[in-house]
C-alpha positions as CSV (number, residue, x, y, z in Angstrom):
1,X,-47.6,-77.3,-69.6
2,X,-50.1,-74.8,-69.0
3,X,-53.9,-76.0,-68.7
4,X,-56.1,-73.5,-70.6
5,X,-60.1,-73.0,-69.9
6,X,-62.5,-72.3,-72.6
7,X,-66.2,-72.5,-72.6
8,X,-68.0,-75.0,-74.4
9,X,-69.4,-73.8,-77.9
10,X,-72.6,-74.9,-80.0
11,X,-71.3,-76.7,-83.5
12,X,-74.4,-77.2,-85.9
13,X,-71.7,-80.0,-87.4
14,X,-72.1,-81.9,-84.5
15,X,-74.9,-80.8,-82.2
16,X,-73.9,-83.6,-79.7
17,X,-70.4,-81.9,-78.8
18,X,-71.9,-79.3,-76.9
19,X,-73.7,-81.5,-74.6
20,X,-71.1,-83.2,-73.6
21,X,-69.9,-80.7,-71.2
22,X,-70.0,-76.9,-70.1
23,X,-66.2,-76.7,-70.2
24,X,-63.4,-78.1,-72.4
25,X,-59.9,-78.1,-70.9
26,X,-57.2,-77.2,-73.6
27,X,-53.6,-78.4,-73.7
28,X,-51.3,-75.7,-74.5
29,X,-47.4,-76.5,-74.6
30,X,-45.3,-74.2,-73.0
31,X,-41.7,-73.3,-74.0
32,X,-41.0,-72.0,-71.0
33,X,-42.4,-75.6,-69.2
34,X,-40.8,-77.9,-71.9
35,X,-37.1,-76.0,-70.6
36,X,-38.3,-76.8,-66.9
37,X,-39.3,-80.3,-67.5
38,X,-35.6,-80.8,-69.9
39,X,-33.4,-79.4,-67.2
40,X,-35.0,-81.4,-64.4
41,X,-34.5,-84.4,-66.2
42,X,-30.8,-83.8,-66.8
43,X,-30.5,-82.7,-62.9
44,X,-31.7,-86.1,-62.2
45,X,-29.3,-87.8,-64.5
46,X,-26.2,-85.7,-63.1
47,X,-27.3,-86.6,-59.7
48,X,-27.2,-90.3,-60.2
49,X,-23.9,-90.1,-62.4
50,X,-22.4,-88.1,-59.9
51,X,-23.5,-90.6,-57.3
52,X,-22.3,-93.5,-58.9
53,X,-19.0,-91.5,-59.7
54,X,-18.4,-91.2,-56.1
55,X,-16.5,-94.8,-55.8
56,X,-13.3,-94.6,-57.9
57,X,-12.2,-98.1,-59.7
58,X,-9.0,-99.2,-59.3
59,X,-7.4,-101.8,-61.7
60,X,-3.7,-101.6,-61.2
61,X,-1.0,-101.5,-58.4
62,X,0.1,-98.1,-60.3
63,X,-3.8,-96.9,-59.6
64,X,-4.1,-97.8,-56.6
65,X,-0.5,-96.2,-55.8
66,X,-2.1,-93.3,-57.4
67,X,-5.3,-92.9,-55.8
68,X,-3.0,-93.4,-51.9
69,X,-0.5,-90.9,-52.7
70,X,-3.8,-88.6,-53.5
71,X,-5.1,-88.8,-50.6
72,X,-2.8,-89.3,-47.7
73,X,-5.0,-88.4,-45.0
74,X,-7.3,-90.6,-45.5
75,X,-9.4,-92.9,-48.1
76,X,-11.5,-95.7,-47.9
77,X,-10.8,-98.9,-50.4
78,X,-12.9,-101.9,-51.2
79,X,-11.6,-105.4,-52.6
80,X,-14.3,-107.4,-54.0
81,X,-14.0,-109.9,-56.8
82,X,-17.2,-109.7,-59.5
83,X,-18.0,-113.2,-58.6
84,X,-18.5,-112.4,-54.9
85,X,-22.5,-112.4,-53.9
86,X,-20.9,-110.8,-50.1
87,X,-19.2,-108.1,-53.1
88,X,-21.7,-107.3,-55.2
89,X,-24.2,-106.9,-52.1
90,X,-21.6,-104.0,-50.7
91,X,-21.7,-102.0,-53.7
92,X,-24.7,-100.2,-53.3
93,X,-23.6,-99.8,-49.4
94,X,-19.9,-98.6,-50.6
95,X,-22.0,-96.3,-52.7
96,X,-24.1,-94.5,-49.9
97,X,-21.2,-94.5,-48.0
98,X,-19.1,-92.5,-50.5
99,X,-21.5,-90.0,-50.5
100,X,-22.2,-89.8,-46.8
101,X,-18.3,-89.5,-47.2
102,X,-17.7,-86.8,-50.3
103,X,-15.5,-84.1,-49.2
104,X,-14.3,-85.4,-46.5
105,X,-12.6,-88.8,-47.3
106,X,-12.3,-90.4,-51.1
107,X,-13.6,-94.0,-51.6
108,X,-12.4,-96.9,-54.2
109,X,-13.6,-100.4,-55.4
110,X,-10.5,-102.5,-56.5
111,X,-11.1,-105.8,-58.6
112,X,-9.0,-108.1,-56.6
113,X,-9.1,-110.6,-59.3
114,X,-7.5,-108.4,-62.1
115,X,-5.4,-106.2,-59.4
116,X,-3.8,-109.2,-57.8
117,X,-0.7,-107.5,-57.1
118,X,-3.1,-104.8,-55.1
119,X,-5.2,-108.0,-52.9
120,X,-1.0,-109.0,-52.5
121,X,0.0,-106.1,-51.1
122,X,-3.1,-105.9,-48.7
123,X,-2.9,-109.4,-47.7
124,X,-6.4,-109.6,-48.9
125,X,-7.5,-113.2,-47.2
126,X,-11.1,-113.4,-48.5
127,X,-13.6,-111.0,-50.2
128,X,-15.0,-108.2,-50.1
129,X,-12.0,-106.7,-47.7
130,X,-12.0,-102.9,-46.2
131,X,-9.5,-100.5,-45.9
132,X,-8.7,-97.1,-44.6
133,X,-5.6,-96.0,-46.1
134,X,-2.9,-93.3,-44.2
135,X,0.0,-92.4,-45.5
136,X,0.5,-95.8,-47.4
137,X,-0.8,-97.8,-44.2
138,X,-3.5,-100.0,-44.5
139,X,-5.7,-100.7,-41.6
140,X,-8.6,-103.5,-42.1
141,X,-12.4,-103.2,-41.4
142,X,-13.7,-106.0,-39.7
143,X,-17.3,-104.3,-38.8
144,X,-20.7,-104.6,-40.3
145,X,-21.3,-103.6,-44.2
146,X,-23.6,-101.1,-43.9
147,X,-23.4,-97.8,-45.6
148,X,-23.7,-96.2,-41.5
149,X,-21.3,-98.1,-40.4
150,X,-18.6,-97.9,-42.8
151,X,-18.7,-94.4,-43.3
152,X,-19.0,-93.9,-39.6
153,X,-15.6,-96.1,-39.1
154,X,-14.0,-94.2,-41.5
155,X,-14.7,-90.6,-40.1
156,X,-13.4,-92.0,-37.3
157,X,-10.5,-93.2,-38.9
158,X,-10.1,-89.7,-40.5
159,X,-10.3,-88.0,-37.1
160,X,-9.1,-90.5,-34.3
161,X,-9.9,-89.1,-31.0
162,X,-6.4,-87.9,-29.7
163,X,-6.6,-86.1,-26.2
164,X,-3.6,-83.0,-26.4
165,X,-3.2,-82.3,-22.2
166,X,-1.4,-79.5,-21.9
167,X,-0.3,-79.4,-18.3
168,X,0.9,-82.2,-15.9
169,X,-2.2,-81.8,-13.8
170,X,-4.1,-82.1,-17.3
171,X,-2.1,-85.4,-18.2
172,X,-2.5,-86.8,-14.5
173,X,-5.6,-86.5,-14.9
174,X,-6.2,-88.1,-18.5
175,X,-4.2,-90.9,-17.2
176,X,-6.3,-91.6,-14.1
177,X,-9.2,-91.5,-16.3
178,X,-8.3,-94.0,-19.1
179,X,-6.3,-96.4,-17.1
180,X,-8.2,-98.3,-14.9
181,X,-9.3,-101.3,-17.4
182,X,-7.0,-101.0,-19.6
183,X,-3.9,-98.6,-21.4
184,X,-3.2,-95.6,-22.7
185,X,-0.4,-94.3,-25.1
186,X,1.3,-90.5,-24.7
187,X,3.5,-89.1,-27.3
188,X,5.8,-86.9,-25.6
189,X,7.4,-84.5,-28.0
190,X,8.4,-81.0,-27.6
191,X,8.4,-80.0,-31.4
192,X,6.0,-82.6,-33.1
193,X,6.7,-82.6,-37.0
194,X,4.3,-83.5,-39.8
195,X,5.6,-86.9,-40.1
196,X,5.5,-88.0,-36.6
197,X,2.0,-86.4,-36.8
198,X,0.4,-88.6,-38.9
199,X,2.0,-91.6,-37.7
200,X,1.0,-91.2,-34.4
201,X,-2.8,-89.8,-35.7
202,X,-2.5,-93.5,-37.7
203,X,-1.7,-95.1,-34.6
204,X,-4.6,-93.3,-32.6
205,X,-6.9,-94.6,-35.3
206,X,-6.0,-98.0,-35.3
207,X,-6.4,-98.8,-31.6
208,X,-9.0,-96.5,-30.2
209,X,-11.9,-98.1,-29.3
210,X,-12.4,-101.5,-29.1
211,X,-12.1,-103.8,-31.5
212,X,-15.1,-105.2,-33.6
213,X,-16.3,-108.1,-34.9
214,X,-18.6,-108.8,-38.2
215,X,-21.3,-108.7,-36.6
216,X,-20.9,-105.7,-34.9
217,X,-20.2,-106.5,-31.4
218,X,-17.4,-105.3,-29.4
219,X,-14.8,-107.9,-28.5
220,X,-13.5,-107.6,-25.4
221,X,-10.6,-109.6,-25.5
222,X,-9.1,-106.6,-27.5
223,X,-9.6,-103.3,-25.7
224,X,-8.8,-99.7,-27.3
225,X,-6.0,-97.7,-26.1
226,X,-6.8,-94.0,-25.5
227,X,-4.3,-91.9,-27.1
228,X,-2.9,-88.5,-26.2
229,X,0.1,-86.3,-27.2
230,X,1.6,-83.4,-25.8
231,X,4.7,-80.9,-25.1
232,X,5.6,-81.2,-21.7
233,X,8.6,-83.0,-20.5
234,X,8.0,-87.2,-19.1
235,X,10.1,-86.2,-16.2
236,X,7.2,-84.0,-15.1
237,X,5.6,-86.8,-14.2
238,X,8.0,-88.9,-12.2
239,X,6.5,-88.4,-8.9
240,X,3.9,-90.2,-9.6
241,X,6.0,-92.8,-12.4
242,X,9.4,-92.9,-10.8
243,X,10.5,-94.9,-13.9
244,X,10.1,-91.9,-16.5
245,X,13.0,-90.1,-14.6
246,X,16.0,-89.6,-17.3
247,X,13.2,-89.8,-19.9
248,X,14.0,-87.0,-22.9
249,X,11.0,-86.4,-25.9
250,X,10.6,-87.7,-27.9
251,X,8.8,-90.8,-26.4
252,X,5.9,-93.2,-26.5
253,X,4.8,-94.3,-23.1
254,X,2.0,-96.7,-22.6
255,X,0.7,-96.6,-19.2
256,X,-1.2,-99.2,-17.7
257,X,-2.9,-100.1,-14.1
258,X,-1.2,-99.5,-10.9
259,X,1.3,-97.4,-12.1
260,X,2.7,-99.6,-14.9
261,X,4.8,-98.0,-17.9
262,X,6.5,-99.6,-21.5
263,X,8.5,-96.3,-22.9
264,X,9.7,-96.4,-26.8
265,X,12.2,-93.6,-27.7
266,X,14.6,-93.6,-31.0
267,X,17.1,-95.2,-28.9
268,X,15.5,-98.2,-28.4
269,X,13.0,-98.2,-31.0
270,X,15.5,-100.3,-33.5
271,X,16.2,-102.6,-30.8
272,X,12.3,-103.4,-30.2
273,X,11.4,-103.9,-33.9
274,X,14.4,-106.6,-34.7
275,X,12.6,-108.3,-31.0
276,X,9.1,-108.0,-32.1
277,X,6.5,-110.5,-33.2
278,X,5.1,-109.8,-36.6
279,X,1.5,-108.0,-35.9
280,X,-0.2,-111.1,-38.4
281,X,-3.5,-108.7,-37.9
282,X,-1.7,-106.0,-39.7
283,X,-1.9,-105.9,-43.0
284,X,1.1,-105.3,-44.8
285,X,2.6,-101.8,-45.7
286,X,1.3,-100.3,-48.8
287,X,4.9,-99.3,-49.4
288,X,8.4,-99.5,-47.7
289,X,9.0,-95.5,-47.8
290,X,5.7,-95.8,-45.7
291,X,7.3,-95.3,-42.1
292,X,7.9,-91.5,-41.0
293,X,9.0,-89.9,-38.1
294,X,12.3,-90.3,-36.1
295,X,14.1,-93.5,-36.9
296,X,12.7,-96.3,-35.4
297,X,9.5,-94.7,-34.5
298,X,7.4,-95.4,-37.8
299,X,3.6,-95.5,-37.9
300,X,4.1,-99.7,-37.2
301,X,6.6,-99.5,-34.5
302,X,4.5,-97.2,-32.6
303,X,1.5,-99.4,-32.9
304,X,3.5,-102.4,-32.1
């Protein structure tokens, strides 16, 4: 709208008009402003559809398959249930979250009470329940519900920090450094394929850093395990590990204080799954195709 000036004039009809003032502001209409103030008003409603579109809803166990196979490097996934005050207080979290989150890693809201094979599959214990999704793995968030915090966890989940040494100096080193209080996991491999990528890049997600609470606080009687891969040969390091002589890549050794090694290798991966507990903290796979990499050395054996 465009505010127009015009002096005051004398009108013999009504002599008390021009007393009133020296000026008299007009209101003109503009085209041009009426077009303005349309498309600003339909900017504004894209912007909030567009925000609210950010969550994707999931009814089914074929969407939510859908939505995984989508995204296999990463998404985030919400199970609430409508009658949940803890759920419908997340939502607008979730929400800033997603967008905080577009581009980089896709987020859903599942209705556990109509997807019940979905909250099955997760072993969903209570709601609302969190979780980053890999390659058909599901990992559980047990941090605080803020929009920060959750898209923070899952950028982290999306990039794990995964150290790559590239000499045996480099790895001595690494190893000095993150095994004092605690362990840390190598993936020796030569020739490191897609698969065995992403299930160890899964694995570096899951236990890096230490593990959370609700509240937010660290607990310590679960400490993170720094991860690292790289090409050079176990054997290199024997001198100062006399048990990885007669070790070939591709291997997982966990190193812990005062020299202390665990070593998984396709030869006696098999033998350590059918000996293993069950990891009750680990939600169940999202599918049974859902283990790649050399036989025996899936994404779960690994974290075992």
């Amino acid at each position: 709208a465009v505010l127009m000036a015009a002096p005051a004039t004398s009108d013999s009809r009504h002599p008390r008009r021009a007393h009133r003032s020296r000026t008299v502001l007009k209101l003109r209409a503009s085209p041009f402003g009426e077009l303005h103030s349309c498309l600003l008003l339909l900017l504004a409603i894209a912007s909030r559809s567009a925000a609210a579109a950010t969550v994707a809803s999931v009814s089914s166990s074929l969407e939510y398959d859908t939505f995984s196979s989508a995204h296999p490097q990463g998404a985030m996934v919400a199970v609430i249930a409508p009658w949940c005050g803890h759920s419908r207080a997340l939502r607008p979290e979730l929400e800033a979250a997603a967008e905080a989150l577009a581009g980089a890693v896709a987020v859903a809201s599942v209705d556990g009470t109509v997807a019940e094979d979905v909250a099955t599959k997760l072993d969903v214990k209570g709601y609302p329940s969190i979780f980053f999704l890999r390659d058909g793995e599901a990992d559980e968030y047990d941090g605080p519900r803020t929009a920060a915090a959750l898209s923070s966890w899952a950028t982290a989940m999306r990039n794990p920090p995964l150290s790559r040494p590239d000499s045996p100096l480099a790895l001595a080193a690494w190893l000095a450094a993150n095994t004092g209080g605690g362990a840390a996991a190598v993936l020796f491999a030569t020739e490191i394929d897609a698969a065995l990528r992403a299930s160890f890049q899964g694995v570096a997600a899951a236990l890096s850093g230490p593990k959370q609470n609700p509240a937010g606080k660290e607990n310590s009687g679960r400490p993170g395990v720094s991860c690292a891969v790289t090409g050079i040969a176990p054997a290199e390091l024997k001198g100062s590990y006399p048990g990885l002589s007669g070790i070939d890549a591709p291997a997982l050794i966990v190193f812990g204080p005062e020299g202390r090694v665990a070593t998984l290798t396709p030869d006696t991966a098999a033998a350590f799954a059918a000996t293993a507990a069950p990891d009750t903290a680990t939600p169940t796979p999202a599918s049974p195709s859902s283990s790649p990499g050399p036989p025996g050395m899936g994404r779960r054996g690994l974290q075992r």
